[in-house]
MARVEXMI-404190 format. One line per field, with one value per residue (C-alpha): residue in three letters; chain; z, y, x. Coordinates in Angstrom, 1 decimal, padded with zeros to 4 digits. Layout:
type <- c(Ala,...)
mol <- c(A,...)
Z <- c(Z,...)
Y <- c(Y,...)
X <- c(X,...)
This chain:
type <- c(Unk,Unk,Unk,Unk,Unk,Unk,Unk,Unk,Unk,Unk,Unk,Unk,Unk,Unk,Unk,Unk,Unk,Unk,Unk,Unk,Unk,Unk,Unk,Unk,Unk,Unk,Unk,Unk,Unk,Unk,Unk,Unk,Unk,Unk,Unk,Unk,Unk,Unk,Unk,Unk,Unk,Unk,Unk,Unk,Unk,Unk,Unk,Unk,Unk,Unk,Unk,Unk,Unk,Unk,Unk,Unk,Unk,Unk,Unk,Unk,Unk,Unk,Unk,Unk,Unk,Unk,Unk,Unk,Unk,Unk,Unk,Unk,Unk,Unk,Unk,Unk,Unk,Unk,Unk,Unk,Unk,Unk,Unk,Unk,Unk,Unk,Unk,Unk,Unk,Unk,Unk,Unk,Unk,Unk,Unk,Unk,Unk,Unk,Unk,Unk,Unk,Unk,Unk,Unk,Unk,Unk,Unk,Unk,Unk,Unk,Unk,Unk,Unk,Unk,Unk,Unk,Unk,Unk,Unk,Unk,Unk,Unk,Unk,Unk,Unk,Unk,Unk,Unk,Unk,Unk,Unk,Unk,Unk,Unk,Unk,Unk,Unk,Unk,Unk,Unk,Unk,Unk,Unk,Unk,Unk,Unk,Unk,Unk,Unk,Unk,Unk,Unk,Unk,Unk,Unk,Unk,Unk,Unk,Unk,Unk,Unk,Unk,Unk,Unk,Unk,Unk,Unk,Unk,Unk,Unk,Unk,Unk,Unk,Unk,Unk,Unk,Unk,Unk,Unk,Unk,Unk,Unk,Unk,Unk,Unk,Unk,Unk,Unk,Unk,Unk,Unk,Unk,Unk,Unk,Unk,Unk,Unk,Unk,Unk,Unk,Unk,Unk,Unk,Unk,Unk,Unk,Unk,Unk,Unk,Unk,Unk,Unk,Unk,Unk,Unk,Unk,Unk,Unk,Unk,Unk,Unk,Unk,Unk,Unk,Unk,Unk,Unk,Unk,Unk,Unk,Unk,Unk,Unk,Unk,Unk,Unk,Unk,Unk,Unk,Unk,Unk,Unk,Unk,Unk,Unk,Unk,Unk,Unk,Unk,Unk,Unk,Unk,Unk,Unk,Unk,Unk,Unk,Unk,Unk,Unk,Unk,Unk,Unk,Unk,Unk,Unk,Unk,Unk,Unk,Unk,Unk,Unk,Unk,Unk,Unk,Unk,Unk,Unk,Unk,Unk,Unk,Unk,Unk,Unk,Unk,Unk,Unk,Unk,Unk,Unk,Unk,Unk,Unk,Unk,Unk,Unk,Unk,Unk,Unk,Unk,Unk,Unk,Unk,Unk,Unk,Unk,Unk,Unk,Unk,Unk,Unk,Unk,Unk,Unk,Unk,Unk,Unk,Unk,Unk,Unk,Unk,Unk,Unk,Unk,Unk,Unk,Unk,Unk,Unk,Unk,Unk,Unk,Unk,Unk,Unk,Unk,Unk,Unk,Unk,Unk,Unk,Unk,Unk,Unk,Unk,Unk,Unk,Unk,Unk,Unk,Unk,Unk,Unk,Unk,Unk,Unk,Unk,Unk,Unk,Unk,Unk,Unk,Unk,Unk,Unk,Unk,Unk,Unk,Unk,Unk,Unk,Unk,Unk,Unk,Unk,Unk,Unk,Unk,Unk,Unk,Unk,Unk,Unk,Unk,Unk,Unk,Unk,Unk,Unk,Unk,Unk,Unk,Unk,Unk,Unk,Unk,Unk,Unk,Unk,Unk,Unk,Unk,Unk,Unk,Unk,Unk,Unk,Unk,Unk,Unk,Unk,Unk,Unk,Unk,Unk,Unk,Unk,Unk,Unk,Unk,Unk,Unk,Unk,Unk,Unk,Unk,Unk,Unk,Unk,Unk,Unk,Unk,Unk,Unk,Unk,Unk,Unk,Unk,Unk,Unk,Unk,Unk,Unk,Unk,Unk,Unk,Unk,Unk,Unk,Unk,Unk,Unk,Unk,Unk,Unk,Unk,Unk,Unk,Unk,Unk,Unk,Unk,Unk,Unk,Unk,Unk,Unk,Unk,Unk,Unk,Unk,Unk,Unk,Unk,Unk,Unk,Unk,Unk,Unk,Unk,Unk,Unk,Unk,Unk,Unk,Unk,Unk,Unk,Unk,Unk,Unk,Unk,Unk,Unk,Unk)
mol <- c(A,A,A,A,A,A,A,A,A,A,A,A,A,A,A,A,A,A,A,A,A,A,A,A,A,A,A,A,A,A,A,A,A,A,A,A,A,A,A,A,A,A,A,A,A,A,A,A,A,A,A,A,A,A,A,A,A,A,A,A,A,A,A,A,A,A,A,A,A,A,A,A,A,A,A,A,A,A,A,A,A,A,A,A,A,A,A,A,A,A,A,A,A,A,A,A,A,A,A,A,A,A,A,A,A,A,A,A,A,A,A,A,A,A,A,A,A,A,A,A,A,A,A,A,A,A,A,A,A,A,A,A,A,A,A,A,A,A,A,A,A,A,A,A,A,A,A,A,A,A,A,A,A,A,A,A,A,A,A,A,A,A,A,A,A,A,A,A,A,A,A,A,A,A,A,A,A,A,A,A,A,A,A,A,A,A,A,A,A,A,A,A,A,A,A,A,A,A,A,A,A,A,A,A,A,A,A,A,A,A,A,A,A,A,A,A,A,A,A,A,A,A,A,A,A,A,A,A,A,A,A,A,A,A,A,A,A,A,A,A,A,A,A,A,A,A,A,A,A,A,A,A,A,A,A,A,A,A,A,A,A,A,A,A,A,A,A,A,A,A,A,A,A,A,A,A,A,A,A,A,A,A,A,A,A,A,A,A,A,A,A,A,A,A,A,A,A,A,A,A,A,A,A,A,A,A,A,A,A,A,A,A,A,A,A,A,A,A,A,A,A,A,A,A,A,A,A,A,A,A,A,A,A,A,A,A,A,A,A,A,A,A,A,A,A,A,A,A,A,A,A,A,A,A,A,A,A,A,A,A,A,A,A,A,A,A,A,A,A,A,A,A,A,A,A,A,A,A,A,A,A,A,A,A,A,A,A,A,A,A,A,A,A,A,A,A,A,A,A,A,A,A,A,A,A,A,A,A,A,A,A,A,A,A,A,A,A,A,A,A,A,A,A,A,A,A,A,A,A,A,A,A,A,A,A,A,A,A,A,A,A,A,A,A,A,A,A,A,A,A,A,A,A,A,A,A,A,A,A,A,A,A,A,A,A,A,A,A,A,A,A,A,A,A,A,A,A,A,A,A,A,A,A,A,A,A,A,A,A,A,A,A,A,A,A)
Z <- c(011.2,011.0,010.1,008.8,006.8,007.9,006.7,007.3,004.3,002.1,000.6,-002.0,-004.0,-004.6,-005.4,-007.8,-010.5,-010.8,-013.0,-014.1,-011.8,-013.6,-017.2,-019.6,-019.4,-022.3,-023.0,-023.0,-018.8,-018.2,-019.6,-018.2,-014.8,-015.5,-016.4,-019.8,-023.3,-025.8,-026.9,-023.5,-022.6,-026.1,-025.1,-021.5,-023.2,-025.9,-022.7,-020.6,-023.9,-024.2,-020.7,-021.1,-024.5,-023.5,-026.5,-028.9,-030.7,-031.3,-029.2,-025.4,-024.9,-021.7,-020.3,-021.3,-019.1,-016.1,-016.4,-016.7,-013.6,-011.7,-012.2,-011.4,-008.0,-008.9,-008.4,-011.0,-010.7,-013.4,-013.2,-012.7,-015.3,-017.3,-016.8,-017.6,-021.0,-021.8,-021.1,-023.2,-026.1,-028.1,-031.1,-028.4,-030.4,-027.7,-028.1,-027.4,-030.2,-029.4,-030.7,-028.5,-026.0,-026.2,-026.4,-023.2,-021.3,-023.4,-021.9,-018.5,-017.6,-018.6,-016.0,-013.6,-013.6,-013.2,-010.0,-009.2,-009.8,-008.0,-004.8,-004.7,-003.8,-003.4,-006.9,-006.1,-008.4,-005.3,-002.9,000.7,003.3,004.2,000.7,000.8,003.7,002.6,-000.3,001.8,003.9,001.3,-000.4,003.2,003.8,008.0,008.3,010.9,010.7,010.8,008.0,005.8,006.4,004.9,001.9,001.2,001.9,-000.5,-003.5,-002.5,-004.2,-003.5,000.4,000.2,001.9,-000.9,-003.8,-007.3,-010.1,-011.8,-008.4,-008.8,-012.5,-012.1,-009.0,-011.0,-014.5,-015.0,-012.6,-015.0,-013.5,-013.2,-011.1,-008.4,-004.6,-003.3,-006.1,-005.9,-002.1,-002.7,-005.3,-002.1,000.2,-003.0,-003.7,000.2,000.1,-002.3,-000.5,002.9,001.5,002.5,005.4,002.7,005.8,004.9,007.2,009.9,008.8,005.0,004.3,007.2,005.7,002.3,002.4,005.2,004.0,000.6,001.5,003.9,000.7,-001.5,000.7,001.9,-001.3,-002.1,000.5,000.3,-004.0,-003.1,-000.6,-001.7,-004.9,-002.8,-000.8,-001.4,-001.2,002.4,003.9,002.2,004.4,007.6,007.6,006.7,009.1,012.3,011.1,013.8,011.7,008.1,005.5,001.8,000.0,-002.0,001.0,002.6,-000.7,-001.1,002.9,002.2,-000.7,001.5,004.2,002.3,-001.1,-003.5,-000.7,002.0,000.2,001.1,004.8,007.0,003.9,005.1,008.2,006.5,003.9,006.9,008.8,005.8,005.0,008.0,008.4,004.8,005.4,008.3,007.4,003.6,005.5,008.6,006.3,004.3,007.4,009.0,005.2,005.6,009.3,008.6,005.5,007.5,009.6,007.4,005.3,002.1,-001.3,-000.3,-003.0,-000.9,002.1,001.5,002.5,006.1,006.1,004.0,006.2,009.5,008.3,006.6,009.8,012.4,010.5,010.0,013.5,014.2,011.5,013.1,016.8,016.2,014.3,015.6,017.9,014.1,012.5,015.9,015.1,011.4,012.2,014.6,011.9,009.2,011.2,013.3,012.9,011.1,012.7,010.0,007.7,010.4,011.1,014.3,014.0,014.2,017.4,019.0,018.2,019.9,022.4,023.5,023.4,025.8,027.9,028.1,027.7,028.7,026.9,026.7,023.9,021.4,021.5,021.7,019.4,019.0,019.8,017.5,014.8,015.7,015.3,012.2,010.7,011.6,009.0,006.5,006.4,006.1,003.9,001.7,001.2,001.2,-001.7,-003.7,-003.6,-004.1,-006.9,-008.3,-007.9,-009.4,-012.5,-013.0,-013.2,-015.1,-017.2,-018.0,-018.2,-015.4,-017.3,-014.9,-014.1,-015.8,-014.7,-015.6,-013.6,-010.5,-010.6,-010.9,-008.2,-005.8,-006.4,-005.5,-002.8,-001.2,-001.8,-000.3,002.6,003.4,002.9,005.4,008.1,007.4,010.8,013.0,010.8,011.3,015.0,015.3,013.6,015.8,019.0,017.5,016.4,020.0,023.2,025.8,028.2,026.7,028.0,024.8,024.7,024.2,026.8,024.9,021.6,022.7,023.2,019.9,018.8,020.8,020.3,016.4,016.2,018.0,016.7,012.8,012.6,010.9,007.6,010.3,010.5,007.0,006.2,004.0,002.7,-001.2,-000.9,001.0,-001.5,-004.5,-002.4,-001.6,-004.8,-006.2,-003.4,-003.2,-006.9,-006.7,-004.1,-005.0,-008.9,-007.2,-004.5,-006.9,-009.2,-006.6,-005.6,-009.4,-009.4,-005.8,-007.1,-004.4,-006.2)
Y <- c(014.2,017.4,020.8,023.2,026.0,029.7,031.0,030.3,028.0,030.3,028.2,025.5,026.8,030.6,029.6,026.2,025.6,022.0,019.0,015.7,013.2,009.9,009.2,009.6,013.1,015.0,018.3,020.1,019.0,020.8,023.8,023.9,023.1,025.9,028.4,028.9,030.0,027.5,030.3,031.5,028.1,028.5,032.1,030.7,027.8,030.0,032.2,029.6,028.5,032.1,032.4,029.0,030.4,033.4,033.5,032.8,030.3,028.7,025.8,024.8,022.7,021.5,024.7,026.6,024.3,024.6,028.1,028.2,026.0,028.2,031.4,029.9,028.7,024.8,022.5,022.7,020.0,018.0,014.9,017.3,019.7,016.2,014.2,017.5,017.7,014.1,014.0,016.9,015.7,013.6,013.1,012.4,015.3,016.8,019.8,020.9,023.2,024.2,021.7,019.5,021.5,021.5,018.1,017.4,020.3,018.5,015.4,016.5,018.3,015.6,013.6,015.9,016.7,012.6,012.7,015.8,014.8,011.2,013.2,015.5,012.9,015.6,016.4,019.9,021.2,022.1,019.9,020.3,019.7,016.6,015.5,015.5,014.3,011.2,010.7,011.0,008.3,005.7,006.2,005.4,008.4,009.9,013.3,015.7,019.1,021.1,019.2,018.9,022.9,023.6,021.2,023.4,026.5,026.0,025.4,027.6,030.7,032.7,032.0,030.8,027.3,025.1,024.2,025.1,023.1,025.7,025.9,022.3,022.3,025.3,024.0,020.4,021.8,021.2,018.0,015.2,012.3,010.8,012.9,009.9,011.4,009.2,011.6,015.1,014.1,013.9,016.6,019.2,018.4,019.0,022.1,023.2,023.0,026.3,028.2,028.5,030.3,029.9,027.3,024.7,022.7,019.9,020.4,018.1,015.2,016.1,013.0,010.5,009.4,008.2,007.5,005.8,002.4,003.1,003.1,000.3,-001.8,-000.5,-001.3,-004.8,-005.7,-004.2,-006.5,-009.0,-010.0,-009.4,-011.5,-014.6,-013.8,-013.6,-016.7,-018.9,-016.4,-015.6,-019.0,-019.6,-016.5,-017.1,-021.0,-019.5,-016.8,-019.3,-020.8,-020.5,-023.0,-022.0,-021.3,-022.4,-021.5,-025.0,-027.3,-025.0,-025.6,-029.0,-029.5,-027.4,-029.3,-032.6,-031.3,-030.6,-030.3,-027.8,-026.5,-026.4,-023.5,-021.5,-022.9,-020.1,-018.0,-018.3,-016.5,-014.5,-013.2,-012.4,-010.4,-008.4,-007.2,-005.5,-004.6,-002.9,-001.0,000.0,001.3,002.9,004.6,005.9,007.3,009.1,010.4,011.6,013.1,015.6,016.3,017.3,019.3,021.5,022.0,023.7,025.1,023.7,022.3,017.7,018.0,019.9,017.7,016.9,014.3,014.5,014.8,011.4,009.9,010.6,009.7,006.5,005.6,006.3,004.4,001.6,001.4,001.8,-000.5,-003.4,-003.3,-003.6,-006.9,-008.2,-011.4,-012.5,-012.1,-014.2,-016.9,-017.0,-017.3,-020.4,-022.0,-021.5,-022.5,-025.5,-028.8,-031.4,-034.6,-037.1,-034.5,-032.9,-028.9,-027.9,-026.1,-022.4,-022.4,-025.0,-023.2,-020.3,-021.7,-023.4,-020.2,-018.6,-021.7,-022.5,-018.5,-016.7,-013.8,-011.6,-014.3,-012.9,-009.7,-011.5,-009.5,-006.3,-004.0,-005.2,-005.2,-001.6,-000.2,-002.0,-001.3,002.7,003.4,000.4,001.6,005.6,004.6,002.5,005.3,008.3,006.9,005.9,008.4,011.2,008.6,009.1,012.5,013.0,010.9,012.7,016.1,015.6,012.2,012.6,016.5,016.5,013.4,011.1,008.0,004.3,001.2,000.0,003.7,002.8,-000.8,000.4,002.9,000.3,-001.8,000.6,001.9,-001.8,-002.9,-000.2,-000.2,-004.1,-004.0,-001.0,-003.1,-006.3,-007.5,-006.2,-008.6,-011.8,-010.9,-010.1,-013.7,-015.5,-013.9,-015.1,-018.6,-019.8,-021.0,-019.0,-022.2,-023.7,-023.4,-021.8,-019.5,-016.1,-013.6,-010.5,-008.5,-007.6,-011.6,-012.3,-009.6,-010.9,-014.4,-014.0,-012.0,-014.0,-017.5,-016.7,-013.4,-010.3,-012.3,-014.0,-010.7,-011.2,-014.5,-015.0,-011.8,-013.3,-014.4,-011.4,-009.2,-011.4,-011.2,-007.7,-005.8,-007.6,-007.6,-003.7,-003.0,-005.6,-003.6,-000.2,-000.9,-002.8,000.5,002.8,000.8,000.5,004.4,005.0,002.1,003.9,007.8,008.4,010.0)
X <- c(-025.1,-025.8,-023.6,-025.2,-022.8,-022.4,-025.3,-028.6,-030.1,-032.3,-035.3,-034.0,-037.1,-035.5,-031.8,-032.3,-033.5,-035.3,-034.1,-035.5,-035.4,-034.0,-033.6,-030.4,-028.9,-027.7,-026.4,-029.7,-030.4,-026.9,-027.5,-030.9,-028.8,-026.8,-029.4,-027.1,-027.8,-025.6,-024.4,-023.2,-021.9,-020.1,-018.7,-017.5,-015.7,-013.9,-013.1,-011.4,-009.8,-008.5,-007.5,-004.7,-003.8,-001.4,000.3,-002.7,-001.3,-004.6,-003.7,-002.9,000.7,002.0,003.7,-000.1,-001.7,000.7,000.8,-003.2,-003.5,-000.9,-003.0,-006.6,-004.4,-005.1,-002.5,-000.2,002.4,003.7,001.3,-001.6,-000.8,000.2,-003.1,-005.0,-003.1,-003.5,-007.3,-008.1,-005.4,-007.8,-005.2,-001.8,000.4,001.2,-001.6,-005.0,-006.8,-010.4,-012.1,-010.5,-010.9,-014.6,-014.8,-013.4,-015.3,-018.7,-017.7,-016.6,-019.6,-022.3,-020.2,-020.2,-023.7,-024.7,-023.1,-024.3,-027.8,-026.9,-026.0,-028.6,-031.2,-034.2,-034.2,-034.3,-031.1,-029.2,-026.8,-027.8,-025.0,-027.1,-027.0,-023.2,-022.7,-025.1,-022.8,-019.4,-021.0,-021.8,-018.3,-017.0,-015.7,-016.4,-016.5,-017.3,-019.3,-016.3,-015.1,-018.1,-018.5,-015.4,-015.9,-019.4,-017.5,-014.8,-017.5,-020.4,-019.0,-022.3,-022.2,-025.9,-025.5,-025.7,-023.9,-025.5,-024.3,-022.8,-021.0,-020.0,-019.2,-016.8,-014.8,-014.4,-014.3,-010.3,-010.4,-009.0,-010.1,-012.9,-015.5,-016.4,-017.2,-013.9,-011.9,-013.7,-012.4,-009.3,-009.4,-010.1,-007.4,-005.1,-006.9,-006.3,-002.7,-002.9,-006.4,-004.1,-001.2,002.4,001.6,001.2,-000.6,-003.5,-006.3,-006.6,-008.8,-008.8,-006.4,-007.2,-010.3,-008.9,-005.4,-004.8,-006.3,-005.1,-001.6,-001.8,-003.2,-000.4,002.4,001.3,000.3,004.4,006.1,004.3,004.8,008.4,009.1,007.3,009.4,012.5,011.4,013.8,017.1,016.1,015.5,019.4,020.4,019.2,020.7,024.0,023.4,023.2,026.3,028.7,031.0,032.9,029.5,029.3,026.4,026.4,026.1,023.8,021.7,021.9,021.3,017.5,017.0,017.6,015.3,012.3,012.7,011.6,009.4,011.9,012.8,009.4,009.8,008.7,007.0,003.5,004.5,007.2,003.9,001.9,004.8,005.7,002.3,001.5,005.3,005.0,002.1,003.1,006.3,005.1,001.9,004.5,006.7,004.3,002.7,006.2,007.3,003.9,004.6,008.1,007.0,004.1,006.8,009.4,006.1,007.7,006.2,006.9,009.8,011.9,011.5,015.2,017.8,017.8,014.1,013.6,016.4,014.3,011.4,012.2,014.5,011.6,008.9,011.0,011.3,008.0,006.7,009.9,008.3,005.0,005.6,008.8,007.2,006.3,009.8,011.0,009.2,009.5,013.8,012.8,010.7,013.6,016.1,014.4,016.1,013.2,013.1,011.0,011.0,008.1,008.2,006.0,003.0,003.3,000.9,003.1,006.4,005.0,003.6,006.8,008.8,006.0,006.2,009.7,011.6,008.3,006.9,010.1,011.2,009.5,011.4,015.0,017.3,015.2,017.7,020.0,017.1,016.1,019.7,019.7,015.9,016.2,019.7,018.8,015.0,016.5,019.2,016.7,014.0,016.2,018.3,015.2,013.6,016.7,017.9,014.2,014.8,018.0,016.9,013.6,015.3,018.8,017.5,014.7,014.5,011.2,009.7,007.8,010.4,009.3,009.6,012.6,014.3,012.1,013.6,016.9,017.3,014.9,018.1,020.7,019.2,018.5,021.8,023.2,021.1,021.3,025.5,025.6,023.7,024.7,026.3,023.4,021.0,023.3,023.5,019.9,018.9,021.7,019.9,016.3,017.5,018.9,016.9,017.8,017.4,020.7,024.2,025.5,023.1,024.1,024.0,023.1,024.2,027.5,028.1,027.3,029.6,032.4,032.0,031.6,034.4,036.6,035.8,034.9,036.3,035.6,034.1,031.6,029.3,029.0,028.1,024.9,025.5,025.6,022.2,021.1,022.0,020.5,017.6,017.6,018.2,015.3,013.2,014.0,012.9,010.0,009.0,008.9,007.5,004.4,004.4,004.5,002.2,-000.6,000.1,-001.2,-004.5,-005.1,-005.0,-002.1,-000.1)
């Protein structure tokens, strides 16, 4: 491993003071840690208490906290500024007198003194850049030198090399949650966005580590609960979809039902589950990736990304997030759409491998250009309009109160209806392209065929059929979605 900080290490002997190894800890080994008096512990604490209470009213409220948080140059958004308020708010009235207070800063530094003393293996009262870099390493965190000298840089107020626990105990004093390495992690990059000034740029690396498997769980956990939900709505789409012939959502009903029974509903789901998961992550993680490169591009706080900045973003990753898992969603249509002879559907592996066999490999991406020119404005539409709709609620609703459930469900189902009736007649074109062999005589000839035949056989109505069931399947798709999204965000610490 290696990295050393700026300075050369001075002795570990002359700059900590030892503490006991093992053993329950209690308020006694952290003021011994801290080479503090209780009385001057009690003096700091009434001090910091002071410091949050401008007005000395005797107690600390929401808009004391912010305020406090703003001039120490923490992070001071609502949820922070929220969470701090609601950890230290032992009664829930809304404020925090001194004795509350206390209690909190009693209980937050015992904690962060276990891990301190879990980290610094040696025993020695200090945490070498080795030390930290062991407990990085075991949370599963990879960092480089650069990385792991900025982390002791940005807590070693003294410049000395190490990190003293009254080092570590003042930089996570105010830190809400609870003090595990994976946290105090994450804790630093937010804590970066205000050391670098006006740039507002996360160092390179600071988020890869962490939140790039996090958001991959939280969105393919998110697509793929809603679409086994929605199961049955989208295998009633795509067989009116192929319909070439006038559609009627009863018969087409009664026809599944026929096929396969209660099941035949969930034909193709097992694929469909698989497909979404990966397409989910990949789209959620995109976007959130794209959001941050446009904002350290306009050097603006994430809230001001803006309209056109969500609509790029969610477009793009859709994209992205469509192509890499497109020869999937090909053969899900085929299996949905296949014709059962005995009541028998092929084996994935042999539906595939007849496509490769009989159409060759340029098969699997039949109907991707229509799908791309749909994905990019239904994907842009989709996550612009949820999250300005979030927005919009969150500020003239509910007066800068965090949005619930049922206001995440809600603007999860406008913005996926809105986004699925906009780009309806690419989708029924798309899945008319995936459903038919290329090797017959009626096959079509390319997106502009389908187009031209639809229209002039079925009319305008034709680009639109299934679109009952799509949108029954959509809004609550949409809003199953995003709650589980946002949900997982939360049980992750992504937010």
């Amino acid at each position: 491993m290696g990295a050393k900080t700026n300075n050369d290490m001075k002795s570990v002997s002359n700059c900590c003071t030892p503490v006991r190894k093992q053993g329950p800890v209690s308020m006694d080994h952290v003021l011994l840690a801290s080479q503090e008096t209780k009385e001057q512990r009690e003096l700091r604490i009434r001090s910091l208490f002071n410091f949050f209470d401008t007005t000395n009213s005797g107690y600390l409220d929401y808009a004391h906290i912010e305020a406090g948080l703003s001039a120490l140059q923490i992070p001071s958004d609502y949820k922070y500024a929220k969470d701090l308020l609601y950890a230290c708010d032992a009664n829930k009235d809304g404020r925090v007198d001194y004795q509350e207070f206390k209690r909190y800063m009693d209980a937050k530094e015992l904690e962060l003194y276990r891990i301190f003393q879990a980290i610094d293996v040696e025993h020695n009262g200090c945490i070498l850049p080795e030390e930290l870099w062991d407990a990085l390493v075991r949370a599963g965190i990879q960092i480089d030198d650069e990385e792991l000298a900025r982390f002791v840089e940005r807590v070693d107020k003294d410049n000395n090399g190490v990190i003293t626990f009254e080092e570590w105990r003042d930089f996570l004093l105010l830190y809400p949650h609870e003090a595990t390495i994976e946290n105090i992690y994450h804790y630093l990059e937010r804590v970066c966005l205000v050391d670098i000034g006006e740039q507002a740029v996360i160092p390179e690396g600071i988020s890869k580590h962490i939140h790039a498997s996090r958001y991959l769980i939280a969105g393919a956990v998110a697509g793929a609960t809603s679409r086994t939900a929605t199961a049955p709505l989208d295998r009633l789409k795509v067989v009116l979809q192929v319909q070439t012939t006038r559609a009627h959502v009863m018969p087409a009903i009664k026809s599944i039902w026929k096929e396969g029974g209660f099941l035949g509903f969930f034909r193709g789901n097992g694929l469909n589950v698989l497909k979404v998961a990966p397409e989910s992550a990949i789209r959620f993680y995109t976007y959130e990736k794209l959001k941050a490169f446009i904002v350290n591009a306009k050097g603006e706080e994430a809230a001001e990304i803006g309209t056109v900045g969500r609509l790029c973003s969610g477009g793009l990753a859709g994209a992205v997030a469509q192509t890499a898992i497109y020869p999937m969603d090909l053969v899900k249509t085929r299996i949905q759409t296949y014709v059962c002879e005995g009541g028998r559907i092929p084996k994935l592996r042999t539906i595939s491998r007849d496509i490769w066999v009989q159409e060759g490999p340029r098969a699997f991406y039949r109907g991707l250009v229509p799908s791309l020119l749909g994905i990019v404005p239904y994907a842009g539409i989709d996550l612009a309009a949820y999250e300005t709709l979030k927005d919009v609620s969150k500020k003239h609703i509910l007066h800068d109160g965090e949005p619930g459930a049922l206001v995440q469900l809600g603007c999860g189902t406008i913005s996926g209806a809105l986004g699925a009736t906009c780009v309806y007649p690419l989708q029924v074109v798309r899945t008319r392209m995936q459903a038919q062999h290329s090797s017959t005589d009626t096959a079509y000839k390319g997106m502009a065929d389908v187009f031209r035949r639809t229209f002039q056989h079925e009319g305008f109505r034709g680009f639109y059929k299934g679109l009952f069931p799509n949108l029954l399947k959509v809004v609550p798709s949409a809003s199953i979605t995003y709650l589980v999204y946002e949900s997982m965000k939360k049980s992750l610490d992504l937010e």
